[in-house]
Backbone as CSV, one residue per row, in Angstrom:
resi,resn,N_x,N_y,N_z,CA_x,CA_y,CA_z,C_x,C_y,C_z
1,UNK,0.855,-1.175,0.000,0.000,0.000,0.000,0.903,1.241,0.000
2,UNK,0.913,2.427,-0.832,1.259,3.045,-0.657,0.899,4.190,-0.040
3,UNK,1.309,5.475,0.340,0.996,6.226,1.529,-0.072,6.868,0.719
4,UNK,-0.474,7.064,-0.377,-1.741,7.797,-1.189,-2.530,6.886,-0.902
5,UNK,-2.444,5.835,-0.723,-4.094,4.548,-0.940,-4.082,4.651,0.481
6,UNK,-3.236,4.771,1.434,-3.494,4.932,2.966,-4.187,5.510,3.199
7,UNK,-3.625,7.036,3.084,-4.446,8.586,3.002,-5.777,7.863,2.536
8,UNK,-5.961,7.345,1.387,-7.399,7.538,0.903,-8.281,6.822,1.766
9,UNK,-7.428,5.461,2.131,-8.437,4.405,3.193,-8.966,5.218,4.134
10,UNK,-7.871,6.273,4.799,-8.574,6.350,6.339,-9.366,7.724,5.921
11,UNK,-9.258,8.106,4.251,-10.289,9.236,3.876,-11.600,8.392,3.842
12,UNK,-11.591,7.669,3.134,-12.734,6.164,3.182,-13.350,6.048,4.286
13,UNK,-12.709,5.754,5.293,-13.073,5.231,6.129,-14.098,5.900,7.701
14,UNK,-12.957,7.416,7.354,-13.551,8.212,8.436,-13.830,10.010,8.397
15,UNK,-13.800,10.513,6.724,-13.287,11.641,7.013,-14.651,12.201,7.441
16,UNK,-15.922,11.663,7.453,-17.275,12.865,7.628,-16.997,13.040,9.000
17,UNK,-16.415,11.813,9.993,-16.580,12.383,11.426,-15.349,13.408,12.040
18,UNK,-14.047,13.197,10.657,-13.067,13.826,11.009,-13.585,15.180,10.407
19,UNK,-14.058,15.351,9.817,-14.351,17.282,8.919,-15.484,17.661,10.055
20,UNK,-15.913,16.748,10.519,-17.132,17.364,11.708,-16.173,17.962,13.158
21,UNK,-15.479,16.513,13.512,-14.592,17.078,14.596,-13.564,18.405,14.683
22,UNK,-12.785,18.649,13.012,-11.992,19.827,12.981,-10.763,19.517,12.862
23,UNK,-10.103,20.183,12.482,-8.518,19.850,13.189,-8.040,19.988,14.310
24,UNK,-8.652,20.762,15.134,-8.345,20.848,16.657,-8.895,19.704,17.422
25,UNK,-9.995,19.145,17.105,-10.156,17.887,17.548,-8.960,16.902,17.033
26,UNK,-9.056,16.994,15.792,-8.468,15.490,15.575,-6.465,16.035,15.759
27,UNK,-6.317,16.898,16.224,-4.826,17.392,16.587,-4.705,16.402,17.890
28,UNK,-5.929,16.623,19.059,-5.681,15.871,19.892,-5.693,15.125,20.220
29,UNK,-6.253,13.964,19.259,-6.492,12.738,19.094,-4.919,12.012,18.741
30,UNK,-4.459,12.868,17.565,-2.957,12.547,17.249,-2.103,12.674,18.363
31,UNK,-2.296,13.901,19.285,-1.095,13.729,20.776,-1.367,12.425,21.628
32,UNK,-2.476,11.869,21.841,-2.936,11.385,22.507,-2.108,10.007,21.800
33,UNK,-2.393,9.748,20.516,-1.553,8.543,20.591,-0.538,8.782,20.229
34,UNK,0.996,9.951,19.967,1.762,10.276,20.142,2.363,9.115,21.482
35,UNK,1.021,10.189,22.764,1.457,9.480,24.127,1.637,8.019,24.173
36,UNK,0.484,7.399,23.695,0.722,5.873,23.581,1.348,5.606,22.922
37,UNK,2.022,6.256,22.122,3.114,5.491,21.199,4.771,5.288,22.268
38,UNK,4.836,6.729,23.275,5.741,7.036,23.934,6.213,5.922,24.952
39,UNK,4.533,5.639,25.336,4.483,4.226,26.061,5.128,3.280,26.003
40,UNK,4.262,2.559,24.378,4.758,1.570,24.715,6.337,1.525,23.510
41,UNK,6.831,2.482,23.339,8.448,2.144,23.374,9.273,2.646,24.225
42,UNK,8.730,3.357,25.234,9.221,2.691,26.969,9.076,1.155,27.373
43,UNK,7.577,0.968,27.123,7.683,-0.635,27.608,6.964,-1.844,27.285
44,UNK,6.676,-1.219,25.864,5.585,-1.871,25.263,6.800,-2.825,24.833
45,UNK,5.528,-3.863,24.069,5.972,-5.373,23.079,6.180,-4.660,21.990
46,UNK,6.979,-5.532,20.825,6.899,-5.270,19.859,5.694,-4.776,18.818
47,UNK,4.812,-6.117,18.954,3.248,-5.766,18.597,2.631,-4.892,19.317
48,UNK,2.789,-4.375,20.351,1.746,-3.086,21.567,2.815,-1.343,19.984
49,UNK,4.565,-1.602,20.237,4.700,-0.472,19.286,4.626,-0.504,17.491
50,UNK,4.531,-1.472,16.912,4.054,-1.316,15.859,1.919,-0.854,15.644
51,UNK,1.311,-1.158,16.333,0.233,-1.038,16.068,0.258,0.814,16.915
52,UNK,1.024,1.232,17.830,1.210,2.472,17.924,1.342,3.310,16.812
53,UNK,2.646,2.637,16.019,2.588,3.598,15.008,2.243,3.770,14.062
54,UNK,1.379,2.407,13.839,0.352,2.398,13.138,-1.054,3.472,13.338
55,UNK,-1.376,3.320,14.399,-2.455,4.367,15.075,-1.891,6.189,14.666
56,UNK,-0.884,6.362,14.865,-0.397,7.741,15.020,-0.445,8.216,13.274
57,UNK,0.299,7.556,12.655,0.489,7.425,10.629,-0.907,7.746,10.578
58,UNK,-2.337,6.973,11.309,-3.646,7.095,10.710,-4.102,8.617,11.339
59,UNK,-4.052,8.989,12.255,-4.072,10.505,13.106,-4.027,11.333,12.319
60,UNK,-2.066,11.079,11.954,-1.522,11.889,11.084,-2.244,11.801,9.193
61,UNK,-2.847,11.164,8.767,-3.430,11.418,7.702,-4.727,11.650,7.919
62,UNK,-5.730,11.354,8.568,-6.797,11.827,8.935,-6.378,13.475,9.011
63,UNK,-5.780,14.311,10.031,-5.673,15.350,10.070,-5.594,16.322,8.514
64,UNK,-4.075,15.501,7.546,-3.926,15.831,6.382,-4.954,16.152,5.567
65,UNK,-6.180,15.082,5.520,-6.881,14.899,4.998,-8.040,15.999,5.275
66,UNK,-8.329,16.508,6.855,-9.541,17.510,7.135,-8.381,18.289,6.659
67,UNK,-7.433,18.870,6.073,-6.802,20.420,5.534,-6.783,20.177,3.922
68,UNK,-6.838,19.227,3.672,-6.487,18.661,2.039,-5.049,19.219,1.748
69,UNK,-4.074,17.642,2.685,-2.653,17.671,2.352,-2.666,16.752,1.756
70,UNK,-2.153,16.298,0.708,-1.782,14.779,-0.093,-0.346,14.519,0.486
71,UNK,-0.321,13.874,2.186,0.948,13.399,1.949,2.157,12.838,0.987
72,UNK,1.588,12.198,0.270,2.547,11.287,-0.777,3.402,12.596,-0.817
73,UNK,2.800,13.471,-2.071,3.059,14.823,-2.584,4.083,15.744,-2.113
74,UNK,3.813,15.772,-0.540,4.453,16.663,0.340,5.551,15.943,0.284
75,UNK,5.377,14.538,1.061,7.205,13.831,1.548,7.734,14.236,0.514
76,UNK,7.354,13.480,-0.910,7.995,13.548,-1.900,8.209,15.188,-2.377
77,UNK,8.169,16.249,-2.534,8.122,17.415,-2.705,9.418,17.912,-1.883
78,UNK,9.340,17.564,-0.153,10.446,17.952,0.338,11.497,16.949,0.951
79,UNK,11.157,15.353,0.980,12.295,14.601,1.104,12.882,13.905,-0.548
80,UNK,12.483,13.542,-1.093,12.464,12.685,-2.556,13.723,13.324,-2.919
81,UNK,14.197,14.420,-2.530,15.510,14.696,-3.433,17.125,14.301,-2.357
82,UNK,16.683,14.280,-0.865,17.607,14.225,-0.667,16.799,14.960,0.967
83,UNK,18.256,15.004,2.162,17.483,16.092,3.103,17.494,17.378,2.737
84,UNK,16.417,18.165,3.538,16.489,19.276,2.719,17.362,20.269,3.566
85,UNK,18.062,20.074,4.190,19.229,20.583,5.226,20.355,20.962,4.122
86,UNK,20.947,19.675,3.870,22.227,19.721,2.964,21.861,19.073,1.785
87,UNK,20.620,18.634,1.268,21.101,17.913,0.140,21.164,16.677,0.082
88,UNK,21.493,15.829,0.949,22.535,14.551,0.794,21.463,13.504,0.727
89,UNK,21.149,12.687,0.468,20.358,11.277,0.546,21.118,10.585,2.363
90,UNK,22.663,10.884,2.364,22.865,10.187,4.350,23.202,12.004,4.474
91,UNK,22.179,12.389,5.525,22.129,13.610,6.244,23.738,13.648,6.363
92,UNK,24.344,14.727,6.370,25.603,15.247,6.926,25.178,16.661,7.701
93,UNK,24.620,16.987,7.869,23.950,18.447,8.984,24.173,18.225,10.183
94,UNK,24.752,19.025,10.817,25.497,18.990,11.935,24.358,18.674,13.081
95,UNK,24.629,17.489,14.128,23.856,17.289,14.843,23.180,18.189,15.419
96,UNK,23.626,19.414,15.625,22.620,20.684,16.540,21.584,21.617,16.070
97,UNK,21.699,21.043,14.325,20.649,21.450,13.487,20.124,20.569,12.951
98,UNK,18.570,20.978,12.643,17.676,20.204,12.449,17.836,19.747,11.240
99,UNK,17.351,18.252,9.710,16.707,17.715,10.671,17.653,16.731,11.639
């Protein structure tokens, strides 16, 4: 699956209750499992943090989706060439700058 058919599933799947809730709703829905994600790779199982970040990826496109971002578009727009720091495909940017 790629990250456009993702986007679209969880557009599929949920966007009337996400365009009702807002982005300020669904912002906090994304911290919230941020937190559980924080969890459980403090002390979660393997399966407790993959389905975390599974949960958070869906947050994070739900949100995209109530602003009409086409992730794919974006990564690819500002990672696809390289970082956008220096350029490089292996980051060389000095650890005290982002990313």
């Amino acid at each position: 699956m790629t990250l456009r058919e993702f986007q679209q599933l969880i557009r599929t799947m949920y966007h009337d209750k996400d365009a009702s809730r807002g982005v300020e709703g669904t912002f906090m829905w994304l911290t919230e499992e941020i937190g559980e994600l924080a969890t459980a790779l403090r002390s979660g199982t393997h399966e407790e943090r993959s389905l975390e970040f599974a949960d958070v990826l869906a947050w994070l496109a739900t949100i995209a989706n109530v602003v009409e971002v086409d992730l794919e578009e974006a990564v690819a727009r500002k990672y696809g060439t390289g970082c956008p720091g220096c350029s490089q495909l292996a980051c060389i940017c000095p650890d005290a700058e982002k990313p």
